[in-house]
OpenMM code with the backbone's topology and positions (N, CA, C; nanometers):
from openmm import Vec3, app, unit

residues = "UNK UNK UNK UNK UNK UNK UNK UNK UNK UNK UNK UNK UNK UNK UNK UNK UNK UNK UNK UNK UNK UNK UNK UNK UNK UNK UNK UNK UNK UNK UNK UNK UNK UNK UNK UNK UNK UNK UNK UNK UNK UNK UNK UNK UNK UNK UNK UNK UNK UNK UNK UNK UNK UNK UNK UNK UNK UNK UNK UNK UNK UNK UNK UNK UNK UNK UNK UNK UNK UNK UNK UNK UNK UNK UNK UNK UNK UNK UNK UNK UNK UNK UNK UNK UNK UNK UNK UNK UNK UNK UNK UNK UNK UNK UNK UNK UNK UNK UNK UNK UNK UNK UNK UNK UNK UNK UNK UNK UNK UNK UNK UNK UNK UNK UNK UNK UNK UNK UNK UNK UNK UNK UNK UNK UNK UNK UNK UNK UNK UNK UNK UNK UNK UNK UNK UNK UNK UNK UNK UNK UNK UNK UNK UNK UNK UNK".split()
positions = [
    Vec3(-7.6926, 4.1202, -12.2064),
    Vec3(-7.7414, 4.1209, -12.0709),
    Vec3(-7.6272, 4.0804, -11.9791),
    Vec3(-7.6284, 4.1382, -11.8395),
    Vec3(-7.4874, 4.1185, -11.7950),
    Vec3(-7.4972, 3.9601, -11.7041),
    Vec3(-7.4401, 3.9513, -11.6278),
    Vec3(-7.3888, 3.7985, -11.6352),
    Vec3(-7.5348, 3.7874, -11.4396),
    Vec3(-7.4948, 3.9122, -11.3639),
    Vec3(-7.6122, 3.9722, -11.2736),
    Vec3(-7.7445, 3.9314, -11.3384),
    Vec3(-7.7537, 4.0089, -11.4246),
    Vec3(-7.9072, 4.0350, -11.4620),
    Vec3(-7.9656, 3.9149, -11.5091),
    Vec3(-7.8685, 3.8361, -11.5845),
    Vec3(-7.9099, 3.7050, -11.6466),
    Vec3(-7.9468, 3.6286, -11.5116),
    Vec3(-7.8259, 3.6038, -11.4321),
    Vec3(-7.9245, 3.5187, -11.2984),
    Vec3(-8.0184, 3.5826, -11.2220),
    Vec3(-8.0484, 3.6575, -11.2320),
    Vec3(-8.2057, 3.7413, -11.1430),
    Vec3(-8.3015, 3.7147, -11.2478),
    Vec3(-8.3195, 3.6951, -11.3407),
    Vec3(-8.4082, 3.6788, -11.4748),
    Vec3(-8.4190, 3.5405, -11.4774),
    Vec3(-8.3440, 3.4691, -11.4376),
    Vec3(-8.3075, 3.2921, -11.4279),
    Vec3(-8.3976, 3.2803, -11.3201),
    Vec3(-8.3323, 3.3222, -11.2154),
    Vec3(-8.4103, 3.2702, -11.0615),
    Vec3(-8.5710, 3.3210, -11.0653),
    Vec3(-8.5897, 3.4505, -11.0847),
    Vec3(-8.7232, 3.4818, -11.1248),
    Vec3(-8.8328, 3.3574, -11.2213),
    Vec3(-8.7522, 3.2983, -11.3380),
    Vec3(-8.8147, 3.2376, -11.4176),
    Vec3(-8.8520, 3.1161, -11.3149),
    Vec3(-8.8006, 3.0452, -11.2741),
    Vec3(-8.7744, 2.9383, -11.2282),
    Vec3(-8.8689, 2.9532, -11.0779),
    Vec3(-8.8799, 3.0017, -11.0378),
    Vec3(-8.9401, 3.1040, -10.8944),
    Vec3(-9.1438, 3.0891, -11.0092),
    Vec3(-9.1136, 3.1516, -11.0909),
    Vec3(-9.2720, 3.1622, -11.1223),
    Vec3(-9.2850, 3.0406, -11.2198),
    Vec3(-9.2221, 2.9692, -11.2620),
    Vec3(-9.2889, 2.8305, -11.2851),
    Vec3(-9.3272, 2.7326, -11.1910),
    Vec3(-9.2587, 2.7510, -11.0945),
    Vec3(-9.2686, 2.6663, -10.9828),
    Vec3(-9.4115, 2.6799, -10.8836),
    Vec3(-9.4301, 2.7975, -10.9061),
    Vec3(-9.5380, 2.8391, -10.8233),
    Vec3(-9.7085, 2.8348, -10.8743),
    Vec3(-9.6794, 2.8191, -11.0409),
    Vec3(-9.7720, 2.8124, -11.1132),
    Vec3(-9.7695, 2.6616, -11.1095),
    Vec3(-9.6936, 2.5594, -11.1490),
    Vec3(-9.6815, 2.4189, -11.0909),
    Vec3(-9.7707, 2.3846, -10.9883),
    Vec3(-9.7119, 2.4199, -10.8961),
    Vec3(-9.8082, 2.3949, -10.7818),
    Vec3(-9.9415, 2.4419, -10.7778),
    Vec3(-9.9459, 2.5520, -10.8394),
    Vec3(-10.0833, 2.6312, -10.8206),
    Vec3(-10.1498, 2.5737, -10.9243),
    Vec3(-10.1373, 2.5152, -10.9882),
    Vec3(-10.2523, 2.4678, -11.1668),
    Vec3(-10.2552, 2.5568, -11.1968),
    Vec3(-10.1746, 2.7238, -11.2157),
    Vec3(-10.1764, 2.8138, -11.2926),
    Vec3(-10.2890, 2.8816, -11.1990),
    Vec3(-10.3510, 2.8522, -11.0717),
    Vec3(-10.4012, 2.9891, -11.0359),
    Vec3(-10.3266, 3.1018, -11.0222),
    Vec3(-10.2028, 3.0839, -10.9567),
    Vec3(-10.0922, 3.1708, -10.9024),
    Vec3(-10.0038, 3.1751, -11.0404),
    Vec3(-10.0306, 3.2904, -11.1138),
    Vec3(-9.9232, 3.3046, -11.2445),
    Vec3(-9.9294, 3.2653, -11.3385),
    Vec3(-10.1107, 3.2285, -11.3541),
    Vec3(-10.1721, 3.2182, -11.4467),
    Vec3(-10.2184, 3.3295, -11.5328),
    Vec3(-10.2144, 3.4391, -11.5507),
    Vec3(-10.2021, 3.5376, -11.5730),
    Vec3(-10.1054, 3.6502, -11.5291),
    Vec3(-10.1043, 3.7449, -11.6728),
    Vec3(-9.9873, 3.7979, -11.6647),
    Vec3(-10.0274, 3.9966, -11.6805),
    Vec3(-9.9307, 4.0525, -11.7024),
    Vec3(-9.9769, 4.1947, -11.7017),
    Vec3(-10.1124, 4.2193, -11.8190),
    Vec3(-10.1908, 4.3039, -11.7566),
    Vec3(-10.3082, 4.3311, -11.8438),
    Vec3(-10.4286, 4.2354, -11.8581),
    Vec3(-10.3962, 4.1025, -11.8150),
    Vec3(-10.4683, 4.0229, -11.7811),
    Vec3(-10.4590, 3.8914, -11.8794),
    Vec3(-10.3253, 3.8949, -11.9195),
    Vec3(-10.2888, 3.7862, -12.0223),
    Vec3(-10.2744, 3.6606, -11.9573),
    Vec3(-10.3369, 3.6132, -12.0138),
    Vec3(-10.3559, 3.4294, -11.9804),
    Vec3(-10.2110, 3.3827, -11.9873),
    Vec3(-10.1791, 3.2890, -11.8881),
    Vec3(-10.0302, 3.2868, -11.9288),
    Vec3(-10.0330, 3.0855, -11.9251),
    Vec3(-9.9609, 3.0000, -12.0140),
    Vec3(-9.8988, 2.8906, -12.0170),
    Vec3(-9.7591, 2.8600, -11.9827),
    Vec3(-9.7256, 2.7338, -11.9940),
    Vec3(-9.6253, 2.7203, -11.9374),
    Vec3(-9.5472, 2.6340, -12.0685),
    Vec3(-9.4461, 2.7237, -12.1266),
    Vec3(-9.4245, 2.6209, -12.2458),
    Vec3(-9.2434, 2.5227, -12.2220),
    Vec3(-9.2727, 2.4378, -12.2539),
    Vec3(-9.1414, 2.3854, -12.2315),
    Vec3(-9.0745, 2.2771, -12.3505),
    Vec3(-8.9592, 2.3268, -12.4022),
    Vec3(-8.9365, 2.2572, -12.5363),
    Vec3(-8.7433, 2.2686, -12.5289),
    Vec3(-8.6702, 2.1733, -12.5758),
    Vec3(-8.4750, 2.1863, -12.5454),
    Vec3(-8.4786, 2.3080, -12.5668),
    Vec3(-8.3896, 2.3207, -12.5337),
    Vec3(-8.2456, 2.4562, -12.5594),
    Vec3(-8.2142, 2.3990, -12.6583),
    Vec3(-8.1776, 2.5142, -12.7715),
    Vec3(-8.1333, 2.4647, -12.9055),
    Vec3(-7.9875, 2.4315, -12.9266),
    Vec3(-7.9358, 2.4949, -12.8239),
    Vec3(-7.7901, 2.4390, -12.8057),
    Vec3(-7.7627, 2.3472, -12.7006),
    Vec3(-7.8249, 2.3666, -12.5804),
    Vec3(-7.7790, 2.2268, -12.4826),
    Vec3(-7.8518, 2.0929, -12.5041),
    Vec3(-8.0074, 2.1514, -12.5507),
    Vec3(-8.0644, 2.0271, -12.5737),
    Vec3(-8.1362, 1.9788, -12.4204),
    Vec3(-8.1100, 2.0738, -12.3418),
    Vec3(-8.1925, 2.0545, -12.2176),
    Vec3(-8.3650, 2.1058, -12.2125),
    Vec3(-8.4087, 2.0389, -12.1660),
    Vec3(-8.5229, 2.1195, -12.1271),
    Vec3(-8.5436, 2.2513, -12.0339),
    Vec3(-8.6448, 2.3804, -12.0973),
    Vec3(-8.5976, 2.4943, -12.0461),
    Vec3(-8.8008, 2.5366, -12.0678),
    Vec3(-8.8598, 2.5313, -11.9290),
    Vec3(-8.9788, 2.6030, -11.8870),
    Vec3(-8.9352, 2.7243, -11.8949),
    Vec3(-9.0675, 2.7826, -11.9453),
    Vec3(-9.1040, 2.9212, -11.9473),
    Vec3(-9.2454, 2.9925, -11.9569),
    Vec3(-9.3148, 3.0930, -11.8565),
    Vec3(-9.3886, 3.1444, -11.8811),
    Vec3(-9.4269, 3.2256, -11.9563),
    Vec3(-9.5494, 3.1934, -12.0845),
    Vec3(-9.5682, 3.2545, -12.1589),
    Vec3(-9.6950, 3.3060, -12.1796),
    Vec3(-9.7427, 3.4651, -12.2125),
    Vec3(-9.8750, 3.5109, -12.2322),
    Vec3(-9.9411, 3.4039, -12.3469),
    Vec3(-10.0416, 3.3612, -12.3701),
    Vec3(-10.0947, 3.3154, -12.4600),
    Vec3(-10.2224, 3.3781, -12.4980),
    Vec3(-10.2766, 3.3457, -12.6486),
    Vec3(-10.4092, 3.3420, -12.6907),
    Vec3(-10.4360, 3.2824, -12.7262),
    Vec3(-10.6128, 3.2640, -12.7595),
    Vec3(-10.6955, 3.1274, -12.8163),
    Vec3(-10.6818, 3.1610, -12.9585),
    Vec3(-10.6413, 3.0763, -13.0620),
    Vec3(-10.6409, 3.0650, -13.2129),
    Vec3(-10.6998, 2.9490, -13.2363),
    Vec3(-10.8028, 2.9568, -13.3295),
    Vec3(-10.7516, 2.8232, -13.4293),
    Vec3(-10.7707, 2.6707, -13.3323),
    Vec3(-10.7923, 2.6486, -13.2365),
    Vec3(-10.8336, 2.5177, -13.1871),
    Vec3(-10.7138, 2.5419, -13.1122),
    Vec3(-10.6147, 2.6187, -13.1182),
    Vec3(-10.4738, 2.6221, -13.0375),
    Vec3(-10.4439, 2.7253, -12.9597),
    Vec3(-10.3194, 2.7314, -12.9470),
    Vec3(-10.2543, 2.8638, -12.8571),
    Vec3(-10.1626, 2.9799, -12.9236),
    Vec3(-10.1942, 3.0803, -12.9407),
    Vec3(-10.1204, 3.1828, -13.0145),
    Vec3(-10.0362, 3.2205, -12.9084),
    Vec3(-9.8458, 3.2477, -12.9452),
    Vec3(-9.7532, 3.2426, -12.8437),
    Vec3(-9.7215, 3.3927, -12.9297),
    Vec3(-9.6588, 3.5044, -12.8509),
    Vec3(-9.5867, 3.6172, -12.9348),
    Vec3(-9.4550, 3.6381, -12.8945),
    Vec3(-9.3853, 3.6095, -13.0162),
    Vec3(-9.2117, 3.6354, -12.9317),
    Vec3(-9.1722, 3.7691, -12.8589),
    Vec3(-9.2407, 3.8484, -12.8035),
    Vec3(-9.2380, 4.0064, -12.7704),
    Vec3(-9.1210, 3.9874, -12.6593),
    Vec3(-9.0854, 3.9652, -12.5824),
    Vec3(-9.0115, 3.9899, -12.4637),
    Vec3(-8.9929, 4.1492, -12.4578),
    Vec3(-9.1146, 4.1441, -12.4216),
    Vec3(-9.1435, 4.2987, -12.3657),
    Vec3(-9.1057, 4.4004, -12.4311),
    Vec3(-9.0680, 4.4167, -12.5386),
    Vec3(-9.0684, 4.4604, -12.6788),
    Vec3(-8.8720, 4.4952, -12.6529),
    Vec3(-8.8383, 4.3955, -12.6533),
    Vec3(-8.6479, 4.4079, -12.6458),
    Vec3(-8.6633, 4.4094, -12.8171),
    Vec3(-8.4798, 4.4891, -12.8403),
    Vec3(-8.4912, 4.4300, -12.9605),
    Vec3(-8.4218, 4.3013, -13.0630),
    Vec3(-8.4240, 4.1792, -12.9620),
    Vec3(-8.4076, 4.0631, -13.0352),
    Vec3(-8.5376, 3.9661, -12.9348),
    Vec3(-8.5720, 3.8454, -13.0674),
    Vec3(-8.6504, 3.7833, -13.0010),
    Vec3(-8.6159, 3.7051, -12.8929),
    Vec3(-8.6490, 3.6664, -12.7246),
    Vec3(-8.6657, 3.6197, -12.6615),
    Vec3(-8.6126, 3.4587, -12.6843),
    Vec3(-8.4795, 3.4272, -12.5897),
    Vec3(-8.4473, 3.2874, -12.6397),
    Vec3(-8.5822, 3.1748, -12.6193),
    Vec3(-8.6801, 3.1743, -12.5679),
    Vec3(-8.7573, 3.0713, -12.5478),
    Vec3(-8.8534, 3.0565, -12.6776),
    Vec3(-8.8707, 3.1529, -12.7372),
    Vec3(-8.8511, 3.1473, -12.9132),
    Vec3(-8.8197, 3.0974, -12.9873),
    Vec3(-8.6026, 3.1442, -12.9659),
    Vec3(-8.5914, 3.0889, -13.0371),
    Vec3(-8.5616, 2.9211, -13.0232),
    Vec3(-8.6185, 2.8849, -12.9142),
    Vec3(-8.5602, 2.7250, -12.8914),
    Vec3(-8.6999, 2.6887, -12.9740),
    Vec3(-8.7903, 2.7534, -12.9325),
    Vec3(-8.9406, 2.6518, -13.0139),
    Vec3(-8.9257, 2.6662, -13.1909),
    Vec3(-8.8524, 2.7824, -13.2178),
    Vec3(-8.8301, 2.7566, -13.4107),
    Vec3(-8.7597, 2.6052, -13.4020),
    Vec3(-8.7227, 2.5466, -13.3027),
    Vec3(-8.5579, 2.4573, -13.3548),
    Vec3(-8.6714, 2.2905, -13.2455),
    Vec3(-8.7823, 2.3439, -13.2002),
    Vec3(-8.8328, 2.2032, -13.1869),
    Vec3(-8.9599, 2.1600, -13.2352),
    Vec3(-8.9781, 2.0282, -13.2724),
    Vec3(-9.0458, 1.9765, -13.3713),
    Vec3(-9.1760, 1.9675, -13.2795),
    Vec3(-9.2319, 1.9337, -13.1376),
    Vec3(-9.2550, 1.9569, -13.0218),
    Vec3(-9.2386, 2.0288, -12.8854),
    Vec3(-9.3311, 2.0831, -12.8814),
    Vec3(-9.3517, 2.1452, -12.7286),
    Vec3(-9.4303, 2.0785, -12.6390),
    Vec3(-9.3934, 2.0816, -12.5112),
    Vec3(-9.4895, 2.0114, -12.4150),
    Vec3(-9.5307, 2.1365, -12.3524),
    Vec3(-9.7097, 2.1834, -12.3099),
    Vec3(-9.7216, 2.3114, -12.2563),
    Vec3(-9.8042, 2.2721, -12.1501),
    Vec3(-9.8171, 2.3309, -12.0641),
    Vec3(-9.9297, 2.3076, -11.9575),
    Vec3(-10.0685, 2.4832, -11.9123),
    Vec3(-10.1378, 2.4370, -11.9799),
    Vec3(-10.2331, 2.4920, -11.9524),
    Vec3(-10.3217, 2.4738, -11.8178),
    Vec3(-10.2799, 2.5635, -11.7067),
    Vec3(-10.3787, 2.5359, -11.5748),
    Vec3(-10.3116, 2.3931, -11.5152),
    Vec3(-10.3974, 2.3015, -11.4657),
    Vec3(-10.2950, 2.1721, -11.4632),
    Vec3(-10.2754, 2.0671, -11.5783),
    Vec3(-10.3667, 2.1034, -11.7106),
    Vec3(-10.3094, 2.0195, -11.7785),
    Vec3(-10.2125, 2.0168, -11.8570),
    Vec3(-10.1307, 1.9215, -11.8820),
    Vec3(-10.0366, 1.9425, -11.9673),
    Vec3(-10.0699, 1.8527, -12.0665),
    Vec3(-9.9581, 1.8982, -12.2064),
    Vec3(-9.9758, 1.7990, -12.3091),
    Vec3(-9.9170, 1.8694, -12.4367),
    Vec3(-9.8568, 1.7850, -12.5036),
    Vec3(-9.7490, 1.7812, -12.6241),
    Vec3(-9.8366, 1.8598, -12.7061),
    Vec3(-9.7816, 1.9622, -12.8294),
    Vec3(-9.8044, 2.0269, -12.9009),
    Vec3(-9.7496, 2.0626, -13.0142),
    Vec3(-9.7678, 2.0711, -13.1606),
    Vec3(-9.6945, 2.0913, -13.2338),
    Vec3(-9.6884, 2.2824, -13.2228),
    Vec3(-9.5674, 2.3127, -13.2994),
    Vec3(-9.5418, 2.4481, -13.2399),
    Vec3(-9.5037, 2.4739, -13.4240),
    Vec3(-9.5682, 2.5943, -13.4952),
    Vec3(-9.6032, 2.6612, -13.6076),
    Vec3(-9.5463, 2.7876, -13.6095),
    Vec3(-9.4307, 2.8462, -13.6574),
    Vec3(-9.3933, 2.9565, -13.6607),
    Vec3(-9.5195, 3.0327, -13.7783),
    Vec3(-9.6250, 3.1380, -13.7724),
    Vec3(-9.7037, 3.2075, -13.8427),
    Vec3(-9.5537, 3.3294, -13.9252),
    Vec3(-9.5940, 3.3220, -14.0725),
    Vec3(-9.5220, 3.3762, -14.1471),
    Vec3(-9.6089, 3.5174, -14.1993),
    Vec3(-9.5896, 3.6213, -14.2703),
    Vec3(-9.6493, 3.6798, -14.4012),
    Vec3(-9.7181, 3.7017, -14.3522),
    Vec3(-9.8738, 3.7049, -14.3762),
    Vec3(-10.0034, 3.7891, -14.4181),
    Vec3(-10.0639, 3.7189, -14.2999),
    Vec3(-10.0470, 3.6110, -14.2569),
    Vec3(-10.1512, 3.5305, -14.2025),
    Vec3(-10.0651, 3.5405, -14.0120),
    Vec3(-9.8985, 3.5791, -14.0430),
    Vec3(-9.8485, 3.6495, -13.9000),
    Vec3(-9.9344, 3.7705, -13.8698),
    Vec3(-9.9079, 3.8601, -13.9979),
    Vec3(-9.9969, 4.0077, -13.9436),
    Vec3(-10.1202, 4.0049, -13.8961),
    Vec3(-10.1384, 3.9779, -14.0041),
    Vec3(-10.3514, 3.9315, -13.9536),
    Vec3(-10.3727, 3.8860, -13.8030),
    Vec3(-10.3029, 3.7711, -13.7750),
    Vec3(-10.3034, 3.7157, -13.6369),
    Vec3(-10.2293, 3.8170, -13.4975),
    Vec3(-10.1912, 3.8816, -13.5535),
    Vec3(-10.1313, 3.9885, -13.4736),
    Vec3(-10.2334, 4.0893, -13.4501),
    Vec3(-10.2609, 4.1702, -13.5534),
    Vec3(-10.3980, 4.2379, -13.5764),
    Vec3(-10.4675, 4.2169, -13.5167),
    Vec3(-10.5605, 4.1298, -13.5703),
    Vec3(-10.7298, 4.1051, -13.5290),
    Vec3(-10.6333, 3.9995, -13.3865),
    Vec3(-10.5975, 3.9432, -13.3455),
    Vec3(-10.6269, 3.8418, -13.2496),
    Vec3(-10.5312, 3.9228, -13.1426),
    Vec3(-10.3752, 3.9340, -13.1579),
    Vec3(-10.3154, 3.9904, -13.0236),
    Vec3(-10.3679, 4.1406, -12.9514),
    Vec3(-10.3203, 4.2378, -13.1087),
    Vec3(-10.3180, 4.3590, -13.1099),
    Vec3(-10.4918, 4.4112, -13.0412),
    Vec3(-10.6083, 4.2909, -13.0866),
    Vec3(-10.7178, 4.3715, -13.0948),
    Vec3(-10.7300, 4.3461, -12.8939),
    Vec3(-10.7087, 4.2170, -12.9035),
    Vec3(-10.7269, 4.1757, -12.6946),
    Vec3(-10.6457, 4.2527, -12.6148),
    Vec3(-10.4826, 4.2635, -12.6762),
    Vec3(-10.3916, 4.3407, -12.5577),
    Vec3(-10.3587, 4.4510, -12.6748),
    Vec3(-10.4045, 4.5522, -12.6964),
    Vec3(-10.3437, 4.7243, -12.7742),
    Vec3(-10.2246, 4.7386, -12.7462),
    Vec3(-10.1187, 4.7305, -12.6244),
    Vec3(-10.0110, 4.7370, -12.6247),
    Vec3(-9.9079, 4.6934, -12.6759),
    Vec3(-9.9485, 4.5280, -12.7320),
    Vec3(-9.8047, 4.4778, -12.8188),
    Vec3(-9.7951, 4.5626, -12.9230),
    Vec3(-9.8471, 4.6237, -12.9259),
    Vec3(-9.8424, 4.7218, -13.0572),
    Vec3(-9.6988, 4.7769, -13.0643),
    Vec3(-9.7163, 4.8697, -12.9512),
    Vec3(-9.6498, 4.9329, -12.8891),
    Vec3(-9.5219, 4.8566, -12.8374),
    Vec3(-9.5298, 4.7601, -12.8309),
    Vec3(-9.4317, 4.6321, -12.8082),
    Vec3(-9.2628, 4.6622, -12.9227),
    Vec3(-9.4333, 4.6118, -13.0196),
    Vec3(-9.3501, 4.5734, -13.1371),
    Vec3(-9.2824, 4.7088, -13.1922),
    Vec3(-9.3434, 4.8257, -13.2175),
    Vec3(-9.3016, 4.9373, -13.2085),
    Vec3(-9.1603, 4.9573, -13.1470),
    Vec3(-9.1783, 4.9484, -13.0225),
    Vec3(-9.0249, 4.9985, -12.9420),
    Vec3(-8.9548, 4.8986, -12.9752),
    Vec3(-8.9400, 4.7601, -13.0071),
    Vec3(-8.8577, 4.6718, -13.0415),
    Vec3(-8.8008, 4.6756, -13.1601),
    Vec3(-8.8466, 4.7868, -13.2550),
    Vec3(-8.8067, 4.7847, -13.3692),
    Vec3(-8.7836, 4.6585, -13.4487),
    Vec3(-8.8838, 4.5693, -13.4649),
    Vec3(-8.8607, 4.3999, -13.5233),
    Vec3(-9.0109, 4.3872, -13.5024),
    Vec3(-9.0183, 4.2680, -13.5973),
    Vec3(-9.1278, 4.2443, -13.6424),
    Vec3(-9.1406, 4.1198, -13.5267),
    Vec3(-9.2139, 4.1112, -13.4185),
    Vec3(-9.2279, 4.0107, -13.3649),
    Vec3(-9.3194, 3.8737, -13.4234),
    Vec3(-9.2132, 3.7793, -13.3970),
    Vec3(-9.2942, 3.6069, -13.3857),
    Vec3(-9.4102, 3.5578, -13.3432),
    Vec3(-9.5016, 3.4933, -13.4027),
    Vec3(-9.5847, 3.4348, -13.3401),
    Vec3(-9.6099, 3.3413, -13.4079),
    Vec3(-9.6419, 3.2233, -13.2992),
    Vec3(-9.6157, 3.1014, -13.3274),
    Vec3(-9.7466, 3.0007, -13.3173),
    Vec3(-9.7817, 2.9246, -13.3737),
    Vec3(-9.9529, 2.8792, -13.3284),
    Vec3(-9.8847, 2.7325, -13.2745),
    Vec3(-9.9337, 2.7121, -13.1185),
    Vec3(-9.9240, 2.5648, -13.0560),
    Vec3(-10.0160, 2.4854, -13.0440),
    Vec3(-10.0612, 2.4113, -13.1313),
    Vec3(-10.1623, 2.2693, -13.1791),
    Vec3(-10.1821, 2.1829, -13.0454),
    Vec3(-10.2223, 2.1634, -13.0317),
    Vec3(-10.2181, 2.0071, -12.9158),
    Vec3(-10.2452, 1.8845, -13.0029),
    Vec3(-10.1129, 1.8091, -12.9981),
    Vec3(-10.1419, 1.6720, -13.0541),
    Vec3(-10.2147, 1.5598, -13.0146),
    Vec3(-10.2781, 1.4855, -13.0938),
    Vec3(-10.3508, 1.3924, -13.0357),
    Vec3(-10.2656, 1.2719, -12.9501),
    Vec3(-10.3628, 1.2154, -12.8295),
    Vec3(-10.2629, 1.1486, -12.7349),
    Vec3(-10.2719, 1.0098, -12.7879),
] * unit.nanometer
topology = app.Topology()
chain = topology.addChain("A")
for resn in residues:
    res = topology.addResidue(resn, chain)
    for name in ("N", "CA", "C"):
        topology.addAtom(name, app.Element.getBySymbol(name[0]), res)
């Protein structure tokens, strides 16, 4: 990505967290197609900074199903890969927030969850995953007890 595009993709990010912040997720609480969107925030695996990001989510499991799709590119999405490399996520759902353990889904029980839970609500990651040529991530985010 060129050095342009990376800061318009930066300022954009930063531009719609901010606004969902303020808004408790009315404003950018949802995303194309009508995807529920969170706000996940966990280091940079190399700076070690903290790095918000808006993410589509689904209901799993008592938790949040995250899909590494970035719009079906074909490598996964760095906000991905910072959550493989943290032991915790802090996410904010609407205005609440709160710490989460973050589960990379492997094998039979990735597909399945892709299947029946992403693929069956939004048909397009399909198509995602398709043009990305890669098997996209998905990750299950727990909420830990406080």
């Amino acid at each position: 990505m060129s050095t342009v595009m990376h800061r318009v993709m930066s300022t954009a990010n930063r531009i719609g967290v901010g606004v969902y912040r303020r808004s408790g997720g009315r404003l950018g609480g949802r995303g194309a197609g009508g995807v529920r969107v969170l706000l996940l925030t966990v280091p940079g695996r190399r700076t070690g900074r903290a790095r918000t990001t808006p993410v589509g989510y689904f209901d799993h499991q008592g938790g949040y199903l995250v899909v590494g799709s970035g719009g079906g590119m074909e490598h996964d999405p760095d906000w991905f890969k910072n959550l493989r490399k943290a032991p915790v996520a802090m996410v904010q759902v609407g205005r609440t927030t709160f710490p989460a353990s973050a589960r990379v889904l492997a094998g039979e029980e990735r597909d399945t969850a892709f299947r029946e839970v992403v693929v069956a609500q939004v048909p397009r990651f399909a198509d995602y995953e398709r043009k990305s040529g890669r098997t996209m991530p998905l990750a299950l985010l727990t909420p830990l007890p406080e």
